[in-house]
Steps between C-alpha positions, in 0.01 A plus 500: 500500500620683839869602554669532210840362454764703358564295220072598438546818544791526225314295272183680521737871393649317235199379385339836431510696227555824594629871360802578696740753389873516600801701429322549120402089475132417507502158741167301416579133639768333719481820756623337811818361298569864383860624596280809663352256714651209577642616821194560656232265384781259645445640821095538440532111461683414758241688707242277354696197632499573837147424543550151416809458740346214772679654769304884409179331350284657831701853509483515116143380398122426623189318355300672271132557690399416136702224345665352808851535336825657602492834431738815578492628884474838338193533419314397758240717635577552882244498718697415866849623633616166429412552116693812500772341617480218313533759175789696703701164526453368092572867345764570749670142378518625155645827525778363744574281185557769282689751747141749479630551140229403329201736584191363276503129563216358484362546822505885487209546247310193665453720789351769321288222324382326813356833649297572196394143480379573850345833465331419159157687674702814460564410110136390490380873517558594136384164401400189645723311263789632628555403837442135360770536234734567767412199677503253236843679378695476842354122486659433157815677599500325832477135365711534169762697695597766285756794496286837457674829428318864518503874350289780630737770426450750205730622232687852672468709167346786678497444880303842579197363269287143572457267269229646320699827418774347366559598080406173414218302657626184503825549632375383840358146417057604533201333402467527084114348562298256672390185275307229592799260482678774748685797508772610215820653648720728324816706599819455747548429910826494717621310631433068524854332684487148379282571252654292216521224693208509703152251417282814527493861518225717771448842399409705806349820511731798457621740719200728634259522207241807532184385519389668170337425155905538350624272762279222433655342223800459743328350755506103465634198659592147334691264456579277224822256344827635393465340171140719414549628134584872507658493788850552480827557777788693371752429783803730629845369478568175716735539773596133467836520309509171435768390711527249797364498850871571634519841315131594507401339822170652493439681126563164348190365733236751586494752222090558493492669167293765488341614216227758288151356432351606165131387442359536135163449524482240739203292552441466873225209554211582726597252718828633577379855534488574912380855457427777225374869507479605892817707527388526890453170538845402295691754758390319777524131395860455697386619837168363478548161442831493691700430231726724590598442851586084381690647207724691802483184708715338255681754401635568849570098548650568189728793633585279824663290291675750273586702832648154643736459240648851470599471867639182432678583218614858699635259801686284263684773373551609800702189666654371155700844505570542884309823510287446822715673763411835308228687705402704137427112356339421828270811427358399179479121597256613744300703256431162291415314809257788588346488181444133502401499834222807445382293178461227707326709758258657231403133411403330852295798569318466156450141560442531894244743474301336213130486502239352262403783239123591364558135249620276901836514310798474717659877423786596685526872629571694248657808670801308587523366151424845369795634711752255398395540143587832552838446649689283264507720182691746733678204668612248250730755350663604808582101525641477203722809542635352812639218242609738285706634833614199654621385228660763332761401218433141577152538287735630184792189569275247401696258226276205319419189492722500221791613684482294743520177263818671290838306605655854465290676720430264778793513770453891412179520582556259831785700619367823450105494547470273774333653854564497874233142555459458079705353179508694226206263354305577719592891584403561141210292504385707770543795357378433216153476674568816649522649183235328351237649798687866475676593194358275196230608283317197630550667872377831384194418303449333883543827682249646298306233500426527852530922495195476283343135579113658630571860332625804519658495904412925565130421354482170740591740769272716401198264526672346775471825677121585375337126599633485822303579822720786605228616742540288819895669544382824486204450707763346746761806495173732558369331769884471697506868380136560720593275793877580536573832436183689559366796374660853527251746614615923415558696826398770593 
């Protein structure tokens, strides 16, 4: 099959029978049509279509090493610089399309999928079988192009006690028993974006499992389709509103969905199963295989683009309304072209200093990626604050669509809202984005989105802090300490 188009992809969610729940409605067919949804599978499509554009055919798509078709540029294993960059160029494409916006396109979770593809030996400890199935699953992802979506978070009933202390012990989704047709799956995991409207769904080991007898029915990696009886999505409340582009600029196109997964008993095929038991082994499937460091690849392409577009959005503002001469406005300008340029700083190094890992993988350095991952949940905010002051009471005079068609409100509205280098039209267009990134719910549920995109930001900085090879700097200060400023000997 290769590259989908997004016509396929559309099809193929409608298609499905599925348990969705929404706002009290139980959703089994016609998904991608939902009101909930509409928006963004739109957008998920039109994604799709850009690999078959002629004039982005090479940035967009290779042949498969298997079937000699087209397939997506984003999942292709790198093994040179110019493969890396090859992926940089096709993920980059598709989050300038959809401002950075939209987080869990496709190509996020096909990084993550590539790397264990790659590193199946590590999956092969537990059992031979394993390593294979992720192999011949990244194959049948790869050429039938499909949209994955993922959960490894647990239910926060109790957060001072694991999973297996909880009151009930299925309230974190574990391991009910092994059969020979696979393993049966019973309880609850947070969270799966796109999960409604995703092909399949890859649950990935929890947050740090003790390596225990209680732990082990917790420990487990799989994947299978979103349509598996049992397995249900009970979705929060959509922050597409339903109304056009011009008023929702952005919640009318990239609202992700996010949503609760709910497995009751689930069979999980043996061939989809990529590990079980281990709880060791299951902590360290992300860093061993490298999954992690190409899941923050994208994700700081990803953040590029996003970062791109708040400037230009901030600059905007900032000539429509003849604010520039202002050395305050001036100020905070700068602070979004630092942050852009630092992200953009964080991802040559990655990708300049990346060497061929234990699986001759392409893997770019992951302390600059591990930085910048660590700077934009503190830095995203601050950019959308600067919106919130540049704009001021510009981000609460924003009149509709609507009013801009009335007869009665018109020459109002073009007298009184137009801007220094703007007409009204497009002043409030304008600011409607603004509000849209800053004020909406659709810009807040992005704001904590990123705050909390790879975890908790103190605990990253916390491991941050343990992992890295602090040594070398303090072996430096000793040593200028020795040579420089001797040693004070007690007289007398």
């Amino acid at each position: 099959m290769g590259a989908r188009t997004g016509q396929q992809y559309l099809d193929a969610i409608n298609r499905q029978r599925r348990e969705v729940y929404y706002n009290g409605e139980k959703i089994t067919t016609g998904v991608a049509d939902h009101p909930a949804f509409r928006g963004v599978t739109r957008s998920l499509a039109a994604l799709y279509d850009m690999q078959h554009d002629p004039a982005l055919r090479d940035e967009m798509t290779y042949e498969s090493p298997t079937t000699g078709d087209r397939v997506g540029l984003s999942f292709l294993i790198p093994r040179s610089q110019r493969d890396l960059t090859r992926r940089h160029t096709m993920i980059k494409r598709w989050h300038d399309a959809t401002a950075g916006m939209l987080g869990r396109s496709a190509d996020y979770l096909n990084a993550a999928l590539l790397a264990l593809a790659a590193g199946g030996d590590f999956l092969s400890q537990e059992d031979a079988r394993f390593g294979e199935n992720a192999r011949k699953y990244y194959e049948y992802v790869r050429e039938h192009d499909l949209l994955l979506t993922h959960t490894l978070i647990t239910p926060q009933a109790n957060r001072a006690a694991g999973p297996a202390a909880q009151s009930d012990p299925y309230l974190a989704a574990a391991i009910v028993r092994r059969t020979d047709a696979g393993l049966i799956i019973r309880g609850c995991r947070l969270l799966a974006t796109l999960g409604p409207i995703s092909d399949e769904i890859m649950v990935f080991p929890s947050t740090v499992l003790k390596a225990t007898p209680e732990d082990e029915p917790y420990a487990y990696a799989f994947a299978i389709p979103c349509d598996t009886p049992g397995l249900k999505f009970i979705c929060r409340e959509s922050f597409d509103y339903g109304r056009s582009h011009f008023d929702h600029p952005l919640g009318s196109r990239f609202d992700e969905m996010d949503a609760i997964v709910v497995f009751e008993d689930v069979l999980v095929p043996w061939d989809r199963v990529f590990m079980v038991g281990r709880p060791e082994l299951c902590n360290q499937i992300y860093e061993a295989t490298g999954a992690v460091v190409h899941m923050a690849h994208q994700v700081v392409i990803k953040n590029v683009a996003k970062t791109e577009f708040l400037l230009g959005v901030i600059l905007t503002i900032i000539e429509s309304i003849g604010i520039e001469q202002f050395q305050h406005v001036q100020e905070k300008a700068a602070e979004a072209i630092m942050a852009l340029e630092q992200m953009r700083a964080f991802l040559r190094a990655a990708e300049a200093d990346a060497t061929l890992d234990r699986w001759d993988v392409m893997t770019p350095a992951w302390w600059p990626l591990n930085a910048a991952r660590n700077y934009y949940p503190r830095t995203y905010p601050k950019l959308v604050e600067l919106l919130h002051l540049l704009s001021a009471s510009g981000l609460m005079a924003i009149p509709t669509e609507a009013d801009l068609a009335s007869p009665d409100e018109r020459p109002l509205l073009d007298r009184f809202m137009q801007a220094r280098s703007a007409d009204a039209h497009d002043r409030i267009r304008l600011f409607r984005l603004a509000w849209d990134i800053s004020a909406s719910a659709f810009g807040q549920r992005q704001v904590l989105y990123e705050r909390f995109f790879f975890g908790d930001p103190v605990r990253m900085a916390g491991a941050m802090y343990h992992a890295y090879d602090k040594q070398p700097y303090i072996d430096r200060v000793k040593r200028f300490l020795e040579d420089h400023a001797g040693r004070v000997e007690v007289q007398g």
